[in-house]
N, C-alpha and C positions, 0 to 999 in steps of 0.2 A: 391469447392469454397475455396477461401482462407481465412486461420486462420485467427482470428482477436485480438490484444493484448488485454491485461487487461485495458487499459487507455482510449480506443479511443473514448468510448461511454460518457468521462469523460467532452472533450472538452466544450461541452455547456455549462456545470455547473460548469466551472471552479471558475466562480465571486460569487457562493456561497457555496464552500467546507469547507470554516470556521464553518459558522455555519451549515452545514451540520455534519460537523464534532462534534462537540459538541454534535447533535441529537443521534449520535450514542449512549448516555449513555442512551435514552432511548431505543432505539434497543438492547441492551444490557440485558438489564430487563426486557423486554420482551421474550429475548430467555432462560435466566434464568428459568424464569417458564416453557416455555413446552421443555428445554433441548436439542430444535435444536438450526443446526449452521446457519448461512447466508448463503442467494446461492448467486453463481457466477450471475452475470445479462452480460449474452454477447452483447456489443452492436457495433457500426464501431469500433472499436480497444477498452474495455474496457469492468473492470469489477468493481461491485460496491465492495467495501471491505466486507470481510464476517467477520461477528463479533458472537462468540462464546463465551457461557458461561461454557463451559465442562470443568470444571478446575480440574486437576488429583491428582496434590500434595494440593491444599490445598481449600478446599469448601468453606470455610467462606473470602475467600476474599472478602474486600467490595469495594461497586464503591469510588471515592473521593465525597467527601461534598461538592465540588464547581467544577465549571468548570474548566479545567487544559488553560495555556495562554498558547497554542502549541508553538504561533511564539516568544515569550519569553523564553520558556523553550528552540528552537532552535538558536536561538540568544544569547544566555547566554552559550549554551555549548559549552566547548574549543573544543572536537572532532569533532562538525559540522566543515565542510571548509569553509573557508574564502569567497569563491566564492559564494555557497549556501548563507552563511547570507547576500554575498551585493547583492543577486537576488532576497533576497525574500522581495518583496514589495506587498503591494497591488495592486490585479487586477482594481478594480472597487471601489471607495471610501475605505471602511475599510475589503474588503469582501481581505484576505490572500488565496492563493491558496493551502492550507491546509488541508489533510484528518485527522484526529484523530479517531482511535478508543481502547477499552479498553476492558481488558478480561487480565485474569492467566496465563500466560508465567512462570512465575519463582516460582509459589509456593510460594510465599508472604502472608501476612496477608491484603496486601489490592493489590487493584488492578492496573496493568501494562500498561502503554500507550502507544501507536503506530500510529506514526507522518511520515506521508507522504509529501513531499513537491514536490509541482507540478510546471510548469510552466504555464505561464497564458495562450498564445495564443493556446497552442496543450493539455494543461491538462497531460503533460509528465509526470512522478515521474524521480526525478532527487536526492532525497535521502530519506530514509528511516531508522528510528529512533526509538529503543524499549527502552522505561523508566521505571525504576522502582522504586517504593518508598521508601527512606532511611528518616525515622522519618518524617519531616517536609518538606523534599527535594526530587528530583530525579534525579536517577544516570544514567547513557547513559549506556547502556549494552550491544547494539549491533546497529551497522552503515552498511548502504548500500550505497554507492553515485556511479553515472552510469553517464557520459554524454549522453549514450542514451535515456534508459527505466528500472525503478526497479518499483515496488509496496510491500508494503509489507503488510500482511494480518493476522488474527487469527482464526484458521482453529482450531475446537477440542481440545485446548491445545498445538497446537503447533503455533510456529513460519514459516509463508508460505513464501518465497519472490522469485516474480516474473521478470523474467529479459527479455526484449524482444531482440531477434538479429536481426541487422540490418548487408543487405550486398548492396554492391556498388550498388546506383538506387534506392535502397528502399524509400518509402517516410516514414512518419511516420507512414500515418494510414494502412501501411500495409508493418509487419517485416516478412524479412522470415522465420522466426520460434522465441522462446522463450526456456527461463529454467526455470524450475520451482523445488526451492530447499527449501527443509523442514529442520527447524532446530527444536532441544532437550533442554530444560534446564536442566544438567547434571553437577555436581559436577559447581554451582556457575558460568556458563558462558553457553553458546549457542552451540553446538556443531550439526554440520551437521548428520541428518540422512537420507536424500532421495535424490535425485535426477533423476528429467524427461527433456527432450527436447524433443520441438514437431518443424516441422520440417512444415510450411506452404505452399501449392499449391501458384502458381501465375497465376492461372486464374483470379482472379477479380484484378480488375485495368489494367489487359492488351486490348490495341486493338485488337479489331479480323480483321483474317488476312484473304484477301479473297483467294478464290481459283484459284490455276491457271486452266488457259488455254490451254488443250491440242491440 
């Protein structure tokens, strides 16, 4: 059966990833206490982000005291692209197609945000955003933007970002493979430590073909 990306199972709940997004600071404190991370939830092309409280350089990081304005913070920042902010509108009244979640990347004293920005009708990730807190502000640390497919996630302390490939005929909800690449907070910035490709069957979605006739 064929792979299914991290996003697909996203589609439905596109019109509510804002505040979904926000809920993650209580998924967050939750896994604080008993020390796991998030699982992957595979569903038609999609996973739900895995939010981790294992933080390695520095334990006392704390959640923030308010809810973070994701589509503010990516609207305000000069590194998002110009494209991305004139895309991202609301899906459905005020519901932003927005994943946020929060966990120790960088070994701070408080803790690091990670803004996904989807598109509305396929729940795509079209750019991926790690923030970190400078005093009263936060600073863009690390960007992903894909015309295809990125996600990006917080796996044990690190930084996960998922990337789907697409080759000629693909539809969305089913790429032919993905990378899936782990980065480091190391000397003040992000630095690559892993990388996987997985390489998906194209059995599902194809017609079956009948047999010939001898």
């Amino acid at each position: 059966m064929r792979g299914l990306g991290p996003r697909a199972g996203h589609g439905v709940k596109a019109v509510s990833t804002a505040v979904a997004g926000f809920a993650a600071v209580g998924l967050l404190l939750s896994a604080c206490s008993t020390g796991g991370s998030g699982a992957r939830d595979e569903g038609p092309a999609s996973s739900e982000p895995v939010v981790s409280a294992a933080p390695s350089a520095s334990p006392s990081a704390s959640l923030p005291t308010k809810k973070i304005d994701a589509v503010r913070l990516v609207k305000d920042d000069p590194k998002v692209s110009p494209a991305i902010k004139r895309d991202l509108k609301p899906c459905v009244g005020k519901a932003y197609p927005v994943d946020v979640s929060y966990g120790n990347l960088t070994g701070g004293s408080a803790t690091d945000v990670v803004v996904n920005v989807l598109t509305c009708g396929d729940a795509v990730g079209i750019g991926s955003y790690v923030y970190r807190a400078q005093g009263d502000k936060y600073e863009n640390v690390f960007k992903a933007e894909e015309p295809a497919s990125v996600y990006a996630e917080i796996d044990r302390g690190d930084l996960v970002v998922t990337k789907q490939l697409y080759e000629k005929g693909d539809s969305v909800a089913y790429p032919s493979g993905e990378e899936v690449i782990t980065y480091r907070w190391t000397a003040n910035h992000f630095t690559e430590s892993g990388r996987t490709r997985n390489d998906f069957g194209n059995a599902v979605g194809d017609e079956p073909t009948e047999p010939s006739a001898d």
